[in-house]
C-alpha positions, 0 to 999 in steps of 0.5 A, a space after each residue: 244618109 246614116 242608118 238608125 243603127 250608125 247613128 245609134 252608135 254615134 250617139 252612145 259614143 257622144 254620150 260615153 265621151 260626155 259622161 267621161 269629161 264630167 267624170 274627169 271634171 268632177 274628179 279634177 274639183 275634188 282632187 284640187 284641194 288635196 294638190 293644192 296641200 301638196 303644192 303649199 307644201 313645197 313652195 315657200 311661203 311668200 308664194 302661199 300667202 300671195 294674192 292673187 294665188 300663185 298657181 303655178 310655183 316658181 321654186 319647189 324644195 322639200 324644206 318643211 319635210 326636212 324641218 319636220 322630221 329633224 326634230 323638236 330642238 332644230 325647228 321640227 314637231 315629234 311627228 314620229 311619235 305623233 304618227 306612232 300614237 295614230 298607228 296604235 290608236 287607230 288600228 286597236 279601235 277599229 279592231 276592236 270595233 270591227 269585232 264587236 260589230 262582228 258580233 252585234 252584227 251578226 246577232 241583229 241579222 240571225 236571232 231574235 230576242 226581244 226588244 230587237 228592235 228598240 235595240 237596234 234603234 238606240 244604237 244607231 242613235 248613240 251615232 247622231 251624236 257629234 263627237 264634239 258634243 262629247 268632248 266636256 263630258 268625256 273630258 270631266 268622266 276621264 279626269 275622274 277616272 286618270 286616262 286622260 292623255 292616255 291610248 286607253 281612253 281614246 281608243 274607248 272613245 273610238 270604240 263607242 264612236 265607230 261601233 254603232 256604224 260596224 254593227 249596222 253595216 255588218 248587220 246589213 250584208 250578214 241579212 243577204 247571206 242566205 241561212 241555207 248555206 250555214 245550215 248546209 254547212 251545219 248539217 255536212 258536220 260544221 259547228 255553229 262557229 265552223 260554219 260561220 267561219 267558213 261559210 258566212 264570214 268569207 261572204 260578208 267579208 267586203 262589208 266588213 273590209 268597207 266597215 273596217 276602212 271607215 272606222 279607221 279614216 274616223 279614229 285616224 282623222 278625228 280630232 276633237 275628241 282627241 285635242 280635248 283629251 290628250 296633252 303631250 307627246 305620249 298620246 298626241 294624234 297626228 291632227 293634234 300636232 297640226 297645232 304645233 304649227 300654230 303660234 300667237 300670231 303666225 301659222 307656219 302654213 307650209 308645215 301644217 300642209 307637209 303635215 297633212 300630206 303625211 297624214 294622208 299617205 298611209 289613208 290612201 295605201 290602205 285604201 288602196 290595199 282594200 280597194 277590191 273589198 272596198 269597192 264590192 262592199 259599197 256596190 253590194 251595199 247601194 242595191 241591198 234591199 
């Protein structure tokens, strides 16, 4: 007969092999989308639109790429200049956020001044507000102003969209950075900002790392601000150019998923660069209290 510690370990063992599968079973339902675009993407047509669904492809070419990239008069999109405009758009929106947040941040978790609170609320509830509720509004407010189809106003849609959200994630990893080690750092002859720098900043730098990626993925992936704002190639975002694979009566599916898989590439390198910042802002943020 086995012993209450062997069967133990038998049953953690089981246990571990059961948590494993359904870790791998929920990941392969998550992960089927995105393969399924990279599939589309490859095979032809017939096969995308067949039914019931082709799920193993027959024939797989890089057709819909070479077409996208070989520009607007041989059958393509201006994809280079639509990725260029996300590039420029998303990476100064997020920088600027993050530094706003930064410092809003910052000032919620360190002084107090009154009506703090009041403040903060209304801040956070400036991002109840669905982007596409904005769009009429932003639309008729930039028409008077002349920055429609332009970078300026949309990395200053993105700005307001993503601020509310870097404030309060900043705000909540500056609060467990103890006010000891910047008066320490202070009092061993550090400035305020020295301190800050030195002492603050390197310890709440995974939420800002988790503050940074988000606000990149919401400017880089949203779209409609961005299809109510821009109208040629100058400002055209990457999820906008998805429509120029619409036509009055047909969609080249195929190309709108090559597209996408463009558009998801840079995402994913990102995150990947962050990941070790990413995953401990997450994990530290999960059991702040």
């Amino acid at each position: 007969m086995m012993d209450a510690n062997q069967s133990s370990r038998i049953r953690k063992r089981l246990t571990r092999w059961a948590l494993n599968v359904a870790l791998f079973i929920a990941m392969a339902i998550i992960c089927l989308p995105g393969l399924w675009i990279v599939l589309n993407s490859l095979r032809p047509t017939v096969e995308i639109m067949a039914k019931p669904p082709v799920w193993i492809p027959r024939e797989l070419n890089f057709d819909a790429y070479v077409a996208m990239f070989s520009g607007v008069g041989a059958g393509g999109i201006p994809v280079l200049d639509y990725f260029r405009n996300s590039i420029i758009i998303a990476t100064t929106s997020t920088v600027i956020a993050l530094a706003v947040g930064m410092a809003g941040g910052y000032a919620f978790a360190r002084y107090r001044f009154r009506g703090k609170s009041g403040w903060f609320i209304g801040l956070m509830l400036t991002r109840t507000v669905p982007g596409i509720a904005l769009s009429l509004p932003l639309f008729f407010l930039y028409a008077r102003l002349g920055i429609i189809d332009t970078h300026f106003g949309l990395i200053l849609a993105y700005v307001a969209m993503n601020v509310p959200f870097t404030i309060w994630l900043i705000d909540g990893f500056f609060r467990q950075v103890p006010k000891d080690l910047s008066e320490a750092a202070q009092i061993d002859g550090c400035t305020r900002w020295q301190a800050f720098w030195r002492v603050e900043f390197p310890l709440a730098r995974p939420g800002i790392a988790s503050a940074g990626i988000f606000a990149f993925l919401t400017a880089w992936n949203e779209f409609a601000l961005a299809s109510q704002l821009t109208r040629s190639t100058n400002s055209k975002t990457l999820p906008v150019g998805l429509l120029d694979y619409t036509a009055e009566f047909t969609i080249d599916w195929r190309g709108m998923c090559a597209l996408a898989v463009v558009m998801i590439v840079p995402a994913l390198l990102l995150t990947y660069a962050v990941q070790k910042h990413l995953v401990s802002g997450l994990t530290s943020g999960a059991i702040k209290g």
